[in-house]
Each structure stands twice: as structure tokens, then as C-alpha cells.
C-alpha positions as CSV (number, residue, x, y, z in Angstrom):
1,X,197.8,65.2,205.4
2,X,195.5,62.8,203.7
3,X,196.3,59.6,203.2
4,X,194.2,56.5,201.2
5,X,194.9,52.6,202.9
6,X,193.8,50.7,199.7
7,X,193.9,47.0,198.5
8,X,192.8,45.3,195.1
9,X,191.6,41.4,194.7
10,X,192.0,39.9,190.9
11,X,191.3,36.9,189.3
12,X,195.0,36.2,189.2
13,X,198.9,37.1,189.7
14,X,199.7,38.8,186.4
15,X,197.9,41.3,184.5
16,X,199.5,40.9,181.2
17,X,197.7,37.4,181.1
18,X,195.0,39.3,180.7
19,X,193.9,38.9,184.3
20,X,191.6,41.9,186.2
21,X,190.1,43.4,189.2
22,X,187.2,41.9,190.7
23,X,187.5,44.4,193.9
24,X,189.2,47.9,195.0
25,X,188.9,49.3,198.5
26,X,190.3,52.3,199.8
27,X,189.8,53.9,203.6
28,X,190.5,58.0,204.4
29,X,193.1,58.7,207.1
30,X,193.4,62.4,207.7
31,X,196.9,63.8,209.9
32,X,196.7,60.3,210.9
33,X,192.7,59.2,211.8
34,X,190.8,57.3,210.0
35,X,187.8,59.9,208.8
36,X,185.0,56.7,208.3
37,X,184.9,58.1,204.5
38,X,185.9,54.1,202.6
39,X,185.5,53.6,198.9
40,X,184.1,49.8,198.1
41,X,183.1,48.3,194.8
42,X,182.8,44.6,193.7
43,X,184.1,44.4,189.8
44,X,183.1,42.3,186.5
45,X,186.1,41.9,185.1
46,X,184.5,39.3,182.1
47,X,186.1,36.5,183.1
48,X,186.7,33.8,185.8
49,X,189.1,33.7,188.6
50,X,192.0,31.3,188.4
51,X,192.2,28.8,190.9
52,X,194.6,30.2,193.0
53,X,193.2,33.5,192.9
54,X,189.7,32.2,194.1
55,X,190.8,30.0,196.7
56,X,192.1,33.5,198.5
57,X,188.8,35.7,197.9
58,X,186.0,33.4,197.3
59,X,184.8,35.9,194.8
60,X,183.1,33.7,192.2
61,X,182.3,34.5,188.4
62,X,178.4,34.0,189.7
63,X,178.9,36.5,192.6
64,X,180.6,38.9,190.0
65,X,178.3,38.9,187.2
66,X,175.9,41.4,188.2
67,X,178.2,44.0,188.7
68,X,179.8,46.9,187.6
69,X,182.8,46.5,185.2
70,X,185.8,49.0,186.3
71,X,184.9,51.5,183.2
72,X,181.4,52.4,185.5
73,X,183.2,52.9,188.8
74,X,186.6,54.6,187.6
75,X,185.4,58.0,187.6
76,X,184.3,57.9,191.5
77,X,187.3,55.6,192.4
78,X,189.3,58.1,190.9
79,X,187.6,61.3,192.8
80,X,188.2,59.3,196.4
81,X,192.0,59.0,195.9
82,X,193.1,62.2,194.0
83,X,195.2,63.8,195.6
84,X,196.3,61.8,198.7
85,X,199.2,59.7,199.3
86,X,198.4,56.3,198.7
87,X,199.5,53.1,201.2
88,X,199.6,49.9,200.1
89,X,200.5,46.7,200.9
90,X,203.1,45.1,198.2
91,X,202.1,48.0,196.3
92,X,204.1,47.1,193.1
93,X,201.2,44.1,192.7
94,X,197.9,46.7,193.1
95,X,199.6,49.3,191.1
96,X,200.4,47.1,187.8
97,X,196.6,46.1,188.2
98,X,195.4,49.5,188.4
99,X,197.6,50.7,185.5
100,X,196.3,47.7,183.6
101,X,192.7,48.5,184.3
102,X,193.7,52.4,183.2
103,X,195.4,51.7,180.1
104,X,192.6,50.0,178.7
105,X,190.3,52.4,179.3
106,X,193.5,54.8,177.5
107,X,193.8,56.6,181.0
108,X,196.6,57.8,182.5
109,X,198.7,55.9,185.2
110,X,198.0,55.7,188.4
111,X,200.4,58.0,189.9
112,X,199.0,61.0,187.5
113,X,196.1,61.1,190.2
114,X,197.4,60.3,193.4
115,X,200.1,62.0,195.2
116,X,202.3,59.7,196.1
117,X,202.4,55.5,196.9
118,X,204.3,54.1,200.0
119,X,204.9,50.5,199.8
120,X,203.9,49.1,203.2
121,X,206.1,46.1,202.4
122,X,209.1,47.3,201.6
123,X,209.2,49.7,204.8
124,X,208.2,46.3,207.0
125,X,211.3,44.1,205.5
126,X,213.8,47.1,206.3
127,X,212.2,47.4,210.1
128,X,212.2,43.8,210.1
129,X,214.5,42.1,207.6
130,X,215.1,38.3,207.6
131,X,210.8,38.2,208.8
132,X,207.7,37.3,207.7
133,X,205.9,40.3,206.5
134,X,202.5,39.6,205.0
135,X,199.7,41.5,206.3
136,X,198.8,38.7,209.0
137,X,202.3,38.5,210.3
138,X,202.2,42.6,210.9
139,X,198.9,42.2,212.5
140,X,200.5,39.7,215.0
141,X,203.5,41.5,215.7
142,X,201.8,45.1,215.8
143,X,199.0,43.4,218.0
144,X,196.3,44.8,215.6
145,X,192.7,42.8,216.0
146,X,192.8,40.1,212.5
147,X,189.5,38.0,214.1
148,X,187.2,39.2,211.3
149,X,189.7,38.8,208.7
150,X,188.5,34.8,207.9
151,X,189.4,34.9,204.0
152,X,191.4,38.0,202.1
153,X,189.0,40.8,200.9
154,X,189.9,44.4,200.1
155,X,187.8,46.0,202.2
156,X,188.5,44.1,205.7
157,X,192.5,44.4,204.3
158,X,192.4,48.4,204.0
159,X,191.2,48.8,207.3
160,X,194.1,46.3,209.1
161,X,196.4,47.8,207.0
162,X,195.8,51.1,207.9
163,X,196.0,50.5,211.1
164,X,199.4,48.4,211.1
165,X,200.7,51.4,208.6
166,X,199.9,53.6,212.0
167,X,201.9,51.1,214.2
168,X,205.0,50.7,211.8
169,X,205.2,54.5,211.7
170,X,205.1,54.9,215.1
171,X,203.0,57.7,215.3
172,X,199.9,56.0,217.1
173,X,200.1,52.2,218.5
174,X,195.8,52.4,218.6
175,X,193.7,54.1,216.5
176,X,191.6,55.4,219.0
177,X,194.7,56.6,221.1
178,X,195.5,60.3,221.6
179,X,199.4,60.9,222.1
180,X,199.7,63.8,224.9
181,X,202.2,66.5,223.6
182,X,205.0,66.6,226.6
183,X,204.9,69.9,228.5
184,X,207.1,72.2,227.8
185,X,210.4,72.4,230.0
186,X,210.2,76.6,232.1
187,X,212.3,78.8,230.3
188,X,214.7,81.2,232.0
189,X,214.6,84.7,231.7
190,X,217.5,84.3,229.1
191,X,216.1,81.5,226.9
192,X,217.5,78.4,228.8
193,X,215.4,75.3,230.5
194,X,215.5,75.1,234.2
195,X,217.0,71.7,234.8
196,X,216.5,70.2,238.5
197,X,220.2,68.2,237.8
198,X,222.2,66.9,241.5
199,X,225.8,67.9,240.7
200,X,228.0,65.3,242.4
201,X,231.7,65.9,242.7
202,X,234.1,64.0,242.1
203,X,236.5,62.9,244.9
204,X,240.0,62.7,245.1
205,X,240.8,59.6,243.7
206,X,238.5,59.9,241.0
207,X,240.1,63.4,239.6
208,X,243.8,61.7,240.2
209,X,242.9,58.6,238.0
210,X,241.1,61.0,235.6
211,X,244.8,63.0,235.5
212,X,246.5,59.7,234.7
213,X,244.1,59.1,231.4
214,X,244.6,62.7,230.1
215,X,248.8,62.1,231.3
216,X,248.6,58.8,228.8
217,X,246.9,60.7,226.2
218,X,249.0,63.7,226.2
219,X,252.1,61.1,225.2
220,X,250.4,59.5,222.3
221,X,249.4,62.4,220.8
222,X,249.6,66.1,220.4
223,X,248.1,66.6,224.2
224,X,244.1,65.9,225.1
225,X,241.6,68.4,224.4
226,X,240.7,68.9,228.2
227,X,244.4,70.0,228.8
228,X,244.2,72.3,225.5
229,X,240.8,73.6,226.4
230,X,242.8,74.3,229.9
231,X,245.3,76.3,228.5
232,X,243.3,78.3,226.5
């Protein structure tokens, strides 16, 4: 299965202000491993940051003038992802971004080229309602490494996330951890697991008190299974 971990940074919190990309990343995981295969780009979206926005990437209008605008890397973005389920953190925010940045260019939505999204946020607040459950607070709780993580950027923030996705999913707590498959119980001739199980008996006073419960529940109702399955 092939999966894409992938983040966006903008120069603000709605796109129908008119507000754009300034970076995409995206990271491979294949049946679960991350393959080293990353997409990276820096944008020119033709405008500046808000405040807000900058103070979490530090990506200023100088950094961002020289480079590509999202028309010149849409093509190759769109290669890397087709195709693969897509993972993203508060994905409802990165998608109305990437729709934005489509539309424009009067291309299709986002999902018309992936295969599917999961929203990493939504599946931490129902494993852990009533929490925090940003990106940082996973990282803490799933004991994934956040050292190099000083300011947000897409690139650092696909990689954590993929590796908290792993965690959350339970399917690998490390991503350089290889789960042993459990041998496989021996088989009896007919089809059934040899089982090493002690069989202890019970003792006399233990199979007269169990004769009382099935006594008391033969008078409330229309006699206990045990006693049916006895007769029978």
C-alpha cells in the first residue's frame, strides 16, 4: 500500500481571502516504511505572509521571491501523490489550500488524483478525546524525536507525522522496528492446535456451590442452560 505523509505552509488561515501556498511536502511510505522518495518545493505565491502566518514559518516574501509559483511545480507535485492515500494532519486546512491553488489553475480537486485522505486529527481526538492533539502533543505522547522541529515547516512536519501516523495505528511504534510474525501454534492431525492447558478439577465444595447457582436459576427462569444442555 502506498501511502503520502504531506503538509502545506501558507501565508495565512483562509484561502478565500485570497491567501496561498508558500510550501508543500510530501514523504513515500510503502506497506508501512518510509521509501526515502520526499517531494519538497518552496512557493511564490505573489504576495506577503500575514503576521500570524509568518511568525509560524519564518518564510519571508524575500526568501520566496525567487521561486517557483505553484503553476511550475503542479505537474510533478501531482505525479508524486497520484494514486496513494494521502495522510495529513488537520487535513480539512491543506486540502481547501490545495483545491484553492487547483481551481485557479481550472484543475480538478484534489481528491480526483489521490486515492484517498485520512485526517490524522480527527483519528487522534477519537483515540484521545478531551486532549491536546497538535502535532507536538502526538510527538510527546507517541515518544517520536521533535528536537529538530525548532519552527513549523512542511518538510520537517511530514516526516514527524508520518511517523506518529505509524504509532497511532499501531502497526509499528519505531520506524526502523521489524514486528516478528508469532509462530504458528502445531496443528493436529485433524486440524486443531495442541494446547499445553493444566486441567484442574474442581473439588467438592466447589461443584455443590456451583449446583446451588444453577438451583437458583432454574426458579427464576425456564431452567439454566447447563441443566438443558444436561438433559439433552
Amino acid at each position: 500500500m502506498r501511502q503520502i505523509a504531506l503538509d502545506t505552509e501558507t501565508t495565512g488561515f483562509e484561502p478565500s481571502l485570497g491567501h496561498r501556498i508558500v510550501e508543500v511536502a510530501a514523504v513515500e511510505l510503502v506497506n508501512r516504511q518510509l521509501t526515502g522518495n520526499r517531494f519538497h518545493r518552496y512557493i511564490n505565491p505573489g504576495r506577503a505572509s500575514d503576521e500570524g502566518a509568518l511568525q509560524v514559518h519564518g518564510l519571508t516574501e524575500e526568501f520566496l521571491r525567487d521561486k517557483p509559483g505553484f503553476h511550475e511545480i503542479v505537474a510533478e507535485f501531482l505525479d508524486f501523490i497520484a494514486g496513494a492515500e494521502l495522510v495529513i494532519h488537520n487535513a480539512p486546512f491543506d486540502t481547501a489550500f490545495l483545491d484553492h491553488e487547483l481551481r485557479l489553475l481550472d484543475m480538478k480537486p484534489l481528491t480526483e488524483y489521490c486515492g484517498s485522505i485520512v485526517d490524522t486529527l480527527r483519528l487522534a481526538r477519537d483515540l484521545h478525546p478531551g486532549k491536546k492533539n497538535n502535532l507536538d502533543a502526538l510527538c510527546e505522547r507517541y515518544q517520536v524525536d521533535r528536537s529538530r522541529r525548532t519552527r513549523h515547516g512542511a518538510l520537517i512536519d511530514t516526516e514527524l507525522l508520518a511517523q506518529v501516523y505509524l504509532a497511532m495505528t499501531r502497526g509499528q511504534d519505531s520506524l526502523n522496528m521489524l514486528v516478528e510474525p508469532a509462530a504458528p501454534a502445531a496443528l493436529q492431525p485433524g486440524g486443531g492446535a495442541v494446547l499445553d492447558l493444566a486441567v484442574i478439577a474442581a473439588n467438592p465444595d466447589e461443584l455443590a456451590e456451583h449446583e446451588k447457582q444453577l438451583a437458583d436459576i432454574d426458579r427464576i427462569s425456564n431452567g439454566s442452560l447447563w441443566h438443558r444442555l444436561q438433559n439433552a
